[in-house]
C-alpha positions in Angstrom: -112.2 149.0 -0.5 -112.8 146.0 -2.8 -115.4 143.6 -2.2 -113.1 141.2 -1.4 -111.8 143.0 2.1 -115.4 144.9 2.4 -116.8 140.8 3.0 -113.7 138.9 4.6 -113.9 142.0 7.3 -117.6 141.2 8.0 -116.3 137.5 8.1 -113.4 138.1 10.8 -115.6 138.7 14.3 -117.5 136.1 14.0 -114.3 133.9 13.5 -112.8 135.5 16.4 -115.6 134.9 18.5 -115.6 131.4 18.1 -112.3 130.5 18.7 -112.3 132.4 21.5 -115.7 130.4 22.7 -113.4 127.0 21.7 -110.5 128.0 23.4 -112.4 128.8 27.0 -114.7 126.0 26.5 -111.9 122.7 25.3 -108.9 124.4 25.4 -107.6 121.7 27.4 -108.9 119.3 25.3 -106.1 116.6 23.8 -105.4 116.5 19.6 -102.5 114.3 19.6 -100.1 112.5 21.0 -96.3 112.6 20.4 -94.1 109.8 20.5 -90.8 109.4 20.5 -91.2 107.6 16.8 -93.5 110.7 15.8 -90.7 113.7 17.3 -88.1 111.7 14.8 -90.8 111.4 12.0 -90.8 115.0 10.8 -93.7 115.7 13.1 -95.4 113.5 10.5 -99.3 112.7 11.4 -98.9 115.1 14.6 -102.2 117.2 15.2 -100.7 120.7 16.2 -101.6 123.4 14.1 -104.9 125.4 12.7 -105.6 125.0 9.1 -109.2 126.6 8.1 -108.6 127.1 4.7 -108.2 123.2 3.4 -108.2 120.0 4.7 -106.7 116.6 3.0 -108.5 113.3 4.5 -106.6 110.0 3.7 -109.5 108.1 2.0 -110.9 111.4 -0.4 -108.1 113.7 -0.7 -108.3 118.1 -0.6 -111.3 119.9 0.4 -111.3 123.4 0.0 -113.3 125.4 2.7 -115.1 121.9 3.1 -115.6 120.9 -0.5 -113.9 118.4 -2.1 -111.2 119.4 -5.0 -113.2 117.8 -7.6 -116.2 119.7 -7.4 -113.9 123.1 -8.1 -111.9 122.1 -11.2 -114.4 124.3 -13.6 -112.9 127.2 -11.2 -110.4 130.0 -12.1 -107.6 131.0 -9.6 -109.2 134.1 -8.5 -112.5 132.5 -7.5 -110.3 129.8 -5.5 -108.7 133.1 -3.7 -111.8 134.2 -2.8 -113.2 131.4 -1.3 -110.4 130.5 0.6 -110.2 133.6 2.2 -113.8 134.1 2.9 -115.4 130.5 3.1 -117.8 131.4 0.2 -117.5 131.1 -3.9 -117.7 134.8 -5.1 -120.9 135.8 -7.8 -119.7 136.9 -10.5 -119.9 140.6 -9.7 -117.6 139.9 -7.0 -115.4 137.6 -9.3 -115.1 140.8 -11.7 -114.5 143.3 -8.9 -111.9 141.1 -7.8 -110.6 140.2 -11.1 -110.3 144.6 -11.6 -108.3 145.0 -7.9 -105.4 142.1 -9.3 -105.2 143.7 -12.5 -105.1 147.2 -11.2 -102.2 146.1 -8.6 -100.5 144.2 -11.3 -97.6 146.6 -12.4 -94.4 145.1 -11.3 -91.8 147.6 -10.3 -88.6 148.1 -12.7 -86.3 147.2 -10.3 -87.2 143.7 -10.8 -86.9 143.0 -13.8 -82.9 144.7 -13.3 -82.6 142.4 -10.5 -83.6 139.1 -12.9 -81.3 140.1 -15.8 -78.2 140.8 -13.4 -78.7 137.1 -11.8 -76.5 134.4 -13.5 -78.1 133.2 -16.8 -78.4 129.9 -15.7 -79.9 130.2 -12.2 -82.7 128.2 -11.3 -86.3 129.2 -12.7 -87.1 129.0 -9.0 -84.3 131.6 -7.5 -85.3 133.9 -9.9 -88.5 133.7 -8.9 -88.2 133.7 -5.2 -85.9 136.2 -5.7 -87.9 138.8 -7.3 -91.1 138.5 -4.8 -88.0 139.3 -2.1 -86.7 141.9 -3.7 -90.0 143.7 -3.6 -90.4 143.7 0.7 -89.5 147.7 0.7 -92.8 147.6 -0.8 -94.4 146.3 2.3 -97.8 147.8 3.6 -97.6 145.4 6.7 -94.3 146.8 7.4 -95.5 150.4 6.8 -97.9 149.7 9.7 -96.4 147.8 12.4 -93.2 150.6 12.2 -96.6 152.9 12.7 -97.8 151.1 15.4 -100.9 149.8 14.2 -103.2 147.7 16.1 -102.2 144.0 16.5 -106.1 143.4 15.5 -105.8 145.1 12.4 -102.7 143.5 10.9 -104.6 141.1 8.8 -105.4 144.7 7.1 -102.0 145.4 5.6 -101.1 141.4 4.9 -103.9 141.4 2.6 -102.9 144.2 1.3 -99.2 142.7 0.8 -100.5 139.8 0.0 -102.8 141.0 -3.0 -100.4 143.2 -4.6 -98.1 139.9 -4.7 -100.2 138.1 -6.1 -100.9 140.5 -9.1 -98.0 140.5 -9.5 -96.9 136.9 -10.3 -98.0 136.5 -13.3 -95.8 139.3 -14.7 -92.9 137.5 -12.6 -93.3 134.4 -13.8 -93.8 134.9 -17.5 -90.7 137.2 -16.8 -88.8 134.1 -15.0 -89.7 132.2 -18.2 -88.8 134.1 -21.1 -85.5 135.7 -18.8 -84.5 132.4 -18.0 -84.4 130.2 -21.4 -83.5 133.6 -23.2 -86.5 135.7 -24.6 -87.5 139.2 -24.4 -89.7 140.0 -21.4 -93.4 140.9 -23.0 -95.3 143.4 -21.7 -98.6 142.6 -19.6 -102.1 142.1 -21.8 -105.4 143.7 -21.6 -107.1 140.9 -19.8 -108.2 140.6 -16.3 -107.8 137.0 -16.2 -105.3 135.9 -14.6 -104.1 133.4 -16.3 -104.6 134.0 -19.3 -102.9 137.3 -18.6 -99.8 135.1 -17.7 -100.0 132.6 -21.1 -99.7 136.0 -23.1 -97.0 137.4 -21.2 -95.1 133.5 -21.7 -95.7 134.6 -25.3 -97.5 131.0 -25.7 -99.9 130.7 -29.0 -102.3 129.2 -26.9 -105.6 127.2 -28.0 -108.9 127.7 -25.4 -108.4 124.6 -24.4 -104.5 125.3 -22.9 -106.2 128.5 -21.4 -108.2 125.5 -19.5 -105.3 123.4 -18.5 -103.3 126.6 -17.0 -106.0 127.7 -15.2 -107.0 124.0 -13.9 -103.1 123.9 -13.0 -103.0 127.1 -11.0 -106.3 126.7 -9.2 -105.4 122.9 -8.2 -102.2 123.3 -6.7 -103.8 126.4 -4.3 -103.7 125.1 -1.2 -103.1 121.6 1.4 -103.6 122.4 4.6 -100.6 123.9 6.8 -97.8 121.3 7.3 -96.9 120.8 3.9 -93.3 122.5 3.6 -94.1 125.4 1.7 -96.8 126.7 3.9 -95.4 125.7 7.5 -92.4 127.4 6.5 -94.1 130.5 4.9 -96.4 130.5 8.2 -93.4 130.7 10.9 -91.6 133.1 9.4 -94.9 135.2 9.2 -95.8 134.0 12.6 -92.6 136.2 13.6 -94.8 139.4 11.9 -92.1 139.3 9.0 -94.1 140.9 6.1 -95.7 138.4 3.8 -92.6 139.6 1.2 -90.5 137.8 3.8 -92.6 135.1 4.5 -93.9 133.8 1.3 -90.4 133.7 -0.4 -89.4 132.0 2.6 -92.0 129.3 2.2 -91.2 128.9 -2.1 -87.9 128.3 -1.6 -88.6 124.7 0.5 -91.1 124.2 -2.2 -88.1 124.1 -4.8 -87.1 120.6 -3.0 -87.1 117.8 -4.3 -89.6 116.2 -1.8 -91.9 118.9 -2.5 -92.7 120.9 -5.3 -89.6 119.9 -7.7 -91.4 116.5 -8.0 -93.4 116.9 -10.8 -90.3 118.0 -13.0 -88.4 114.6 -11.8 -91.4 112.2 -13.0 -91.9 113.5 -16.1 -88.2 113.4 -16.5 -88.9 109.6 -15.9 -91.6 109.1 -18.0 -89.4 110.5 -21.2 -87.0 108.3 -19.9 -89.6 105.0 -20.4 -90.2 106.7 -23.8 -86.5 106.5 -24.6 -85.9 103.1 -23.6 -88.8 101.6 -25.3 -88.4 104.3 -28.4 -92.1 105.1 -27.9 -95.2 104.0 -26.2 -94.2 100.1 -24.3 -96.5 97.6 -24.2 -98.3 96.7 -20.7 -95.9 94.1 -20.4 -92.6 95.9 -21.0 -93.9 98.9 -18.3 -94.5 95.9 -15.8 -90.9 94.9 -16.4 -89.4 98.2 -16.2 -91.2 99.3 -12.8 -89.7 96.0 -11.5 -86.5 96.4 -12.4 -86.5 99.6 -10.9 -87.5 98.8 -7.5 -85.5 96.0 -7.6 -82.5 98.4 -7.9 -83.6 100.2 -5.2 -85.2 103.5 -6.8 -88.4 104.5 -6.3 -91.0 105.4 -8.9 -92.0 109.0 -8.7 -95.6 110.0 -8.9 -96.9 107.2 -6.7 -97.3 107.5 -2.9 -97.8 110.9 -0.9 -97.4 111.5 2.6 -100.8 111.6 3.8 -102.8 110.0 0.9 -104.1 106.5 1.0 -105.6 106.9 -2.2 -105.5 108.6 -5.7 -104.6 112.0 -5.5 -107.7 113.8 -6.4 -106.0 116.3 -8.0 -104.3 113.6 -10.4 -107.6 112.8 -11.3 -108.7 116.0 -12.3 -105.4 116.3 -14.3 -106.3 112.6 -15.8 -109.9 113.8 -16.8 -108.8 116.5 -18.6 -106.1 114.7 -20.7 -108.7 112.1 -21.7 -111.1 114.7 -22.8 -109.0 117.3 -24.3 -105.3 115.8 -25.4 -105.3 112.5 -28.2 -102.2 111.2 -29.6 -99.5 112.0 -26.6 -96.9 109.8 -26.1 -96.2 111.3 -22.6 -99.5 111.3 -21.8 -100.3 107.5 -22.9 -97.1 106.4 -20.8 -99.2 108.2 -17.6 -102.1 106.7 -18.3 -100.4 103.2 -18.4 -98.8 104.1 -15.6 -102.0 104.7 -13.3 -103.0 101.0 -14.5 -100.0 99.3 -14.0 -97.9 100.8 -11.0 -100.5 100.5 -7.8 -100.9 96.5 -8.5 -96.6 95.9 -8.7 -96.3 98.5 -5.8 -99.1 96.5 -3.9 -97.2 93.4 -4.4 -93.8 94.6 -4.0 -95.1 95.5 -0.5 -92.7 98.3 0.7 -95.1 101.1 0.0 -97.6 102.3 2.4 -99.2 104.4 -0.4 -99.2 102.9 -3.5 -101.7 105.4 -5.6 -100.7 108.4 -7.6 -100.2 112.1 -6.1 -100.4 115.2 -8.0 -97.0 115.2 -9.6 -97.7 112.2 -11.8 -99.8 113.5 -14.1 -98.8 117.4 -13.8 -96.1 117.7 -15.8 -97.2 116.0 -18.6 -100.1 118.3 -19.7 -97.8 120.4 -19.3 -95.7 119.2 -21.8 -98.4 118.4 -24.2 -99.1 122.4 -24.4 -95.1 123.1 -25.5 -94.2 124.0 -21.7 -90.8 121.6 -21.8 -88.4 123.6 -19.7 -89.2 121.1 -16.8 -87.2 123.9 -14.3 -89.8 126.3 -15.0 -92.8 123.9 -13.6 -92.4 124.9 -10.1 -92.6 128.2 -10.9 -96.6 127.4 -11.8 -96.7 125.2 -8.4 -95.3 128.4 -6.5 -98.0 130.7 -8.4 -100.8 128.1 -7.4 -99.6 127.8 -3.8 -99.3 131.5 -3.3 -103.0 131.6 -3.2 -102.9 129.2 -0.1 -99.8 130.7 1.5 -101.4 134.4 1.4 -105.1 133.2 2.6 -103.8 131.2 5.8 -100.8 134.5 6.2 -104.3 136.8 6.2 -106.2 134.4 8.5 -103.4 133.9 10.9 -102.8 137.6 11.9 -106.6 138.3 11.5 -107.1 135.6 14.3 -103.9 136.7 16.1 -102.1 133.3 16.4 -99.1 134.0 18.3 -95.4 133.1 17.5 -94.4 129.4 16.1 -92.0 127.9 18.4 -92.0 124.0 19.4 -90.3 122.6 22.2 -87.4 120.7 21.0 -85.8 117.7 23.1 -82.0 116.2 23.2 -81.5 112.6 22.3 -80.2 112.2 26.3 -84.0 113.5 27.3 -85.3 111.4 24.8 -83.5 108.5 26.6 -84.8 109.7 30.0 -88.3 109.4 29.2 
């Protein structure tokens, strides 16, 4: 047993107990109120679900386990696994022992790589992708045990169990995804236990220390937020049904391949090369002003700015931000976002129509990204998917180790509506 399970199982009765101790004490106790408004809103704003892996606050953005986003960015993915299953930041002996358990359950059966080169040779990065983690649920150790009859307390058990050996896993998938995809050979996996730089070898990148940096800030920043965001509601109700977490986690990445969600940052960068275009480099302060007019006044938005529960910069846009400014000179792409952040708030403010008018993630993503030589924008929700994972698999673990029962709202006619 790795260190990870060996602590998270020490973890689990005291969590138990206290939301046992909660539920007899406040049960009754009221979180939110729906309104009609709110029922047509997408649920938007409605307090009705357990999240104790990350928070977002309107005015400061993600916390992770209670500590804000920016205070992790020096982090590697794995430590940002650990701590958002167990609550704590791993020393580095646990780091290493978990480092060794990915690497060990890394080997990604052949079948999967048949199953990505007989898929059309111009599906979506994100099919593939979603695809392959499916095609891998006869490996299920949750399944093993429920058809076994296992205790309902000891699921958590084999969903960590699924939910590490998918993990492993995805970098091998999604270098595979990459090379498959915009026709390369598939590269076999590397020698190191990091995991990502285990994935830029696989990509078959040249990469400098300082790309190792951004891919790792990229796929620990994108790990988790909270558990209404699309991905990670969906990935939870299907799991909430005790589908494996093979099931449920491709479940969840394919509503992060929307456009509202994770196929966002592709779009804006697609709209920053498009401001490059027009202006055949850099515009001046001036010239962006006009353009972002002119585009609202046609009616389009300007992707990148506003977020649905954000009433300020996206934290995570700043960390993307203060890396480019220390580590990437003489990017056009990257200049364009930087004029963007000082520029688009004040028109949106004064255009009016916006309720958020600061910078989420997505504006600033994809154009490190691009900077490094990663310019297949269909490919860039593949990394969100990776990051996410890590999110989707801790609250999966948490939910069946605190045996939250089945998902299922109450849904109301537009006649009962009326009759309210």
């Amino acid at each position: 047993m790795g260190k990870l399970k060996e602590h998270l199982s020490k973890k689990i009765p005291d969590w138990r107990y206290n939301y046992r101790q909660l539920l007899d004490e406040k049960g009754d106790t009221v979180t939110s109120t729906v309104t009609i408004d709110k029922a047509y809103s997408g649920m938007k704003g409605v307090k009705g679900m357990i999240c104790d892996t990350s928070s977002v606050t309107a005015d400061a953005g993600l916390h992770v386990r209670g500590k804000h986003i920016l205070d992790l960015v020096d982090l590697k993915p794995e430590e940002i696994l650990y701590l958002l299953l167990i609550g704590e930041l791993p020393d580095a002996d646990a780091l290493l022992d978990l480092q060794h358990e990915l690497k060990e359950r890394s080997t990604v059966p052949d079948y999967v790589w048949n199953v990505l080169s007989g898929m059309p040779k111009d599906s979506h990065p994100m099919a593939m992708f979603n695809t392959a983690i499916l095609s891998m649920q006869k490996e299920s150790k949750f399944a093993e045990a429920y058809d076994l009859v296992v205790s309902k307390g000891d699921y958590w058990e084999s969903t960590l169990e699924d939910g590490l050996n998918i993990i492993a896993k995805l970098p091998a998938i999604g270098a595979a995804v990459y090379r498959t995809r915009f026709e390369r050979e598939r590269l076999e996996a590397s020698d190191s236990v990091d995991w990502s730089e285990n994935f830029l070898q696989m990509m078959g990148i040249d990469y400098s220390d300082d790309m190792l940096k951004m891919m790792q800030l990229y796929l620990m920043l994108h790990c988790d937020h909270e558990g209404g965001n699309v991905s990670t509601f969906s990935a939870l109700t299907v799991n909430s049904a005790l589908s494996d977490p093979y099931y449920s986690l491709s479940a969840g990445l394919n509503g992060l391949a929307g456009p509202l969600h994770g196929l966002a940052n592709q779009n804006n960068l697609k709209f920053v090369l498009d401001i490059l275009d027009h202006y055949k480099g850099v515009p001046s302060d001036e010239q962006l002003k006009e353009f972002s007019w002119e585009r609202l006044n046609s009616g389009k938005v300007i992707p990148g700015y506003g977020h649905a529960v954000l009433r300020c910069p996206d934290p995570r846009f700043t960390a993307f931000m203060n890396f480019g400014k220390e580590h990437i000179k003489g990017s056009d792409v990257f200049d364009v976002v930087s004029k963007l952040f000082d520029i688009v708030p004040d028109v949106l403010k004064e255009h009016g129509k916006a309720r958020n008018p600061w910078p989420n993630v997505d504006a600033a993503s994809g154009s490190l990204l691009y900077h490094y030589g990663i310019k297949e924008f269909q490919f860039y929700t593949v990394l969100f998917s990776m990051s996410r994972s890590l999110g989707i698999v801790s609250q999966m673990v948490l939910a069946r180790a605190m045996g939250m029962p089945l998902t299922r709202p109450k849904s109301l006619t537009y006649e009962a509506l009326k009759e309210l």
